[in-house]
C-alpha positions in Angstrom: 89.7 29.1 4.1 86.9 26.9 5.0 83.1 27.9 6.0 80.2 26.8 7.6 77.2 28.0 6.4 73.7 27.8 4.7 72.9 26.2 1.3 69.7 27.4 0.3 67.4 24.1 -0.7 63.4 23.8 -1.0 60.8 25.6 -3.3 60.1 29.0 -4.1 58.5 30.6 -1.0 59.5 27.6 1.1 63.1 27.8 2.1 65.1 25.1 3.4 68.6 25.1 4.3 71.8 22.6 4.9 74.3 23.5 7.1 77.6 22.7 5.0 81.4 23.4 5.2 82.5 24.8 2.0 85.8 27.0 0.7 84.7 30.5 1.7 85.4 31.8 -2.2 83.1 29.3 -3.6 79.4 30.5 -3.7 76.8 28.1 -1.7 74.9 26.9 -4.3 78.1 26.1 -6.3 77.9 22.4 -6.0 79.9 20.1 -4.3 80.5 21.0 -0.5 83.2 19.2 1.7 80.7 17.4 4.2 77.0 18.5 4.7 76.4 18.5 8.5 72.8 19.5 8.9 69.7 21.0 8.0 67.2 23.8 9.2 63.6 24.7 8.2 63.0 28.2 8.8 58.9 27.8 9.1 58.8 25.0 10.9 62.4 25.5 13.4 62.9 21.7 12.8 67.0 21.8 13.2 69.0 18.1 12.7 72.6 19.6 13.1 76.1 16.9 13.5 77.3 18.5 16.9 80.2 16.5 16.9 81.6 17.1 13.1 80.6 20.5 14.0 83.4 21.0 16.8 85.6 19.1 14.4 85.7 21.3 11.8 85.5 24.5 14.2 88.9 22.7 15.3 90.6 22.6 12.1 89.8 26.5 11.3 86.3 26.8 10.1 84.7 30.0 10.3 81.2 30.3 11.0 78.6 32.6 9.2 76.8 34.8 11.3 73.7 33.1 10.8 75.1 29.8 11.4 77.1 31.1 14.4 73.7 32.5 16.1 71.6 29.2 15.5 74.5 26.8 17.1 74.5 29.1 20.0 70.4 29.4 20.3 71.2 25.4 20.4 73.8 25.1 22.7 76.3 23.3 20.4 78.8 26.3 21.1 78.9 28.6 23.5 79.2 32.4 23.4 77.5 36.0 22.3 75.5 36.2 18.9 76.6 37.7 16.2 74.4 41.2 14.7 73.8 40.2 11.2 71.3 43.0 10.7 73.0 45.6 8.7 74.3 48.7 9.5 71.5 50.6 8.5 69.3 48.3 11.4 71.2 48.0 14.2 69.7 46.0 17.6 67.8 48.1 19.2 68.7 47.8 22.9 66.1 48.0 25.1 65.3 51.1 26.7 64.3 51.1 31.1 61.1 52.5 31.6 60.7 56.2 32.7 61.0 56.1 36.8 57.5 57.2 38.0 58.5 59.9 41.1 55.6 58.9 43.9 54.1 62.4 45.2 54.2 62.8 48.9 51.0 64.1 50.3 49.9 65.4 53.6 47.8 63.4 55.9 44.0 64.0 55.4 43.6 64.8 59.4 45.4 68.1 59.4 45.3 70.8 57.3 48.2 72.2 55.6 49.0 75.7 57.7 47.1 74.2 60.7 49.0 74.5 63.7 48.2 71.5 66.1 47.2 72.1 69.9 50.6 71.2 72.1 49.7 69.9 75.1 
């Protein structure tokens, strides 16, 4: 089965990555992939991506990483919900509404609570 993922290129504490199909057995720095259809820089966001070879391969069964999947989305070469790739142990934390605040009726300042007012 085919996959698109990252290969890891750059120096030590500078990452770079291309975006490459590869058989999903073969680990990413393994050599050879089938076609190499982008690139990403992490520090800088700088993204060149193939948005049409992209769809070609997503149309003759490539899977996408979850990684991959979340960055075409963010870039609007695909369309649909990212993926969690956090693991288990740290979920998406979901954001929480704010406590309601209850407003606190209060008597008008003119009469006096108890105070009976003159009928006329």
């Amino acid at each position: 089965m085919l996959t698109i993922r990252f290969q890891r290129t750059g120096r030590k504490n500078n990452p770079a990555f291309r975006i490459v199909v590869l058989e999903k057995q073969r680990s990413p720095k393994a050599g050879n992939p089938l076609q190499v259809l982008g690139s990403y820089n992490p520090k800088t966001k700088h993204t060149v991506i193939d948005a049409e070879r992209v769809k070609h391969w997503i149309s003759k069964g490539a899977q996408l990483s979850g990684t991959v999947n979340n960055l075409f989305i963010t870039n609007k070469i695909i369309e649909g919900k990212k993926v969690n790739v956090l693991g288990k142990k740290t979920p998406i934390k979901k954001d929480e509404p704010a406590p309601e605040v209850k407003a606190e009726v209060v008597a008008p300042a003119d009469t006096a609570v108890g105070e009976e007012t003159p009928a006329s």
